[in-house]
N, C-alpha and C positions, 0 to 999 in steps of 0.2 A: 651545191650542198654535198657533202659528204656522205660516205655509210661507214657503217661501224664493220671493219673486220675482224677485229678479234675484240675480245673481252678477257680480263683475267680478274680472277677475286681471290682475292687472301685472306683465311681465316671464317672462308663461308658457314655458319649454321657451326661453327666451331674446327674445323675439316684444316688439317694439319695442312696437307697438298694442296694448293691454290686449285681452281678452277679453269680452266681454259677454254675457251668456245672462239671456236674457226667461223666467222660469219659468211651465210651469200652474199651479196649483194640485193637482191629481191626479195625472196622469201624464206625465213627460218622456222622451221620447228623443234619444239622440245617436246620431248616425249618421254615420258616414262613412270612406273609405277605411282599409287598415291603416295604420300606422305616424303617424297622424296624431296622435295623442294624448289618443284619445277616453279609452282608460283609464286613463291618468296623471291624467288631468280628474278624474276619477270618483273614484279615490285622492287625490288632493290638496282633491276637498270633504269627502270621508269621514276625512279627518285632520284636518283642520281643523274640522270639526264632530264629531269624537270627540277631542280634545286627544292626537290621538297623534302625541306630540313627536319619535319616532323616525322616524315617517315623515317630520312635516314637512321635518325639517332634510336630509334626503334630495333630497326633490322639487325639482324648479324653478322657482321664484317668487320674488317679491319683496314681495308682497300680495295679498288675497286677502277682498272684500267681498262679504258678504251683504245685501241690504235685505229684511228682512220683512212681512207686513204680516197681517191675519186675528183671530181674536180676538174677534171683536165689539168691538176696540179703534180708536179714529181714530189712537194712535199708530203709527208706523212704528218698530219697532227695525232697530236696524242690528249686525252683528258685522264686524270689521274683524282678520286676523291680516298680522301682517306680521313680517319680521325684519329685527333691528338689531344692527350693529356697534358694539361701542363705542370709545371711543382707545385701547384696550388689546387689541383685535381679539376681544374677546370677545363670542359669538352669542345674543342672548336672540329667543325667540319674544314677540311683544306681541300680546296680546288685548283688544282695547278694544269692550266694550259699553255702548250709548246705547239710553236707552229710547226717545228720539223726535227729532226732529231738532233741539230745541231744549235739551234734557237734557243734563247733563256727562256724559261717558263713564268709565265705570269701565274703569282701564286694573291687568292685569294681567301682567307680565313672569314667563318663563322662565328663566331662563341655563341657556345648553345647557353652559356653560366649568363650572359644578357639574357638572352631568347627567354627566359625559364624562370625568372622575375615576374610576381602578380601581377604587380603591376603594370609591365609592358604589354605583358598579355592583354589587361584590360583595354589600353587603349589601343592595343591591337585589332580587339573586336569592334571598340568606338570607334575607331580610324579617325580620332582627331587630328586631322591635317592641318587645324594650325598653329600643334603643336610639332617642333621639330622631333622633340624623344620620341615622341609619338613613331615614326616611321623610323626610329634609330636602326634598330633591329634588321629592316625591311632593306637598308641602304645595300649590304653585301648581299642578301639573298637578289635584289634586281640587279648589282651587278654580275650576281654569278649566271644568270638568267639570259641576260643582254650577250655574255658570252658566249653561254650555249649556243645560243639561237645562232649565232656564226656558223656553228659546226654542225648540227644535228638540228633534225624535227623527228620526235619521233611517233609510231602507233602502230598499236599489236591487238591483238582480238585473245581470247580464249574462248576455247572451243572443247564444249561437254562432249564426249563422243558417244553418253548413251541419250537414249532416245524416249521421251517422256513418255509413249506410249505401251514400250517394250523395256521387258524384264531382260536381265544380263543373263539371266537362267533360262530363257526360253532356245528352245531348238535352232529355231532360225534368226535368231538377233544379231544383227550385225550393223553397226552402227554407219551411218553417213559418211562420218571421215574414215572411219575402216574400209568402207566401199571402194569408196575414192584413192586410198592409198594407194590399195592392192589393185587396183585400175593403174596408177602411174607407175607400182614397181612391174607393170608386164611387158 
């Protein structure tokens, strides 16, 4: 399996400057004030690395790159999701996986203008399997799926740093993962 070492996003929460994150290998943290968008982050890599198309089309972005690397491979794959408009204002998610930087990219489109039909939805939720439309929609979302799973697994936790017992106002509050930080920055 691979890890994610970097990440880039384009057009984050609106954010002219792409976004950049240097990954470990092991263990990442995000840190930083509320409302900043640490967990829309967190949700927009965890949809795009689960092809959950309901969330993407949600989120705020514009692109959204992985470069990986690990393996015991010298390739680098890369996953690239992004969305496109077509002349008919119609939304597809695009998935394009490159084994290495010299590799064609196997590119796999969505349309969300299917997805977003009552009707598909309904039988979305009846999962009439023996009807074919029925799972029409379903077809690229499993193969974008079946892809992933090559490259990545992924899972993250978030972690409250106060403490349900103790006020942020009180004298001596300091939270668990505060503890611990300042344990490993000594």
């Amino acid at each position: 399996m691979f890890y994610i070492q970097k990440i880039i996003i384009n057009n984050f929460r609106g954010q002219k400057k792409p976004i950049e994150l240097d990954l470990k290998e092991d263990v990442n943290f995000i840190i930083g004030r509320n409302g900043t968008g640490k967990t829309t982050l967190i949700n927009l890599v965890n949809s795009a690395l689960s092809a959950d198309m309901r969330s993407l089309i949600k989120l705020d972005f514009s692109k959204i790159s992985f470069s990986l690397v690990g393996n015991g491979s010298r390739n680098h794959p890369s996953i690239t999701i992004y969305k496109e408009i077509n002349e008919d204002n119609d939304l597809s998610m695009v998935f394009s996986f490159q084994e290495s930087a010299k590799s064609k990219p196997r590119i796999i489109r969505y349309s969300m203008e299917d997805f977003a039909k009552p009707w598909r939805m309904m039988k979305v939720r009846f999962r009439d399997l023996s009807n074919p439309m029925a799972d029409m929609e379903n077809d690229a979302a499993s193969e974008i799926q079946a892809e992933l799973s090559k490259y990545v697994n992924t899972s993250w936790i978030s972690v409250n740093r106060a403490e349900a017992n103790r006020q942020k106002d009180d004298d001596k509050f300091e939270s668990p993962v505060d503890k611990r930080l300042f344990q490993k920055s000594r």
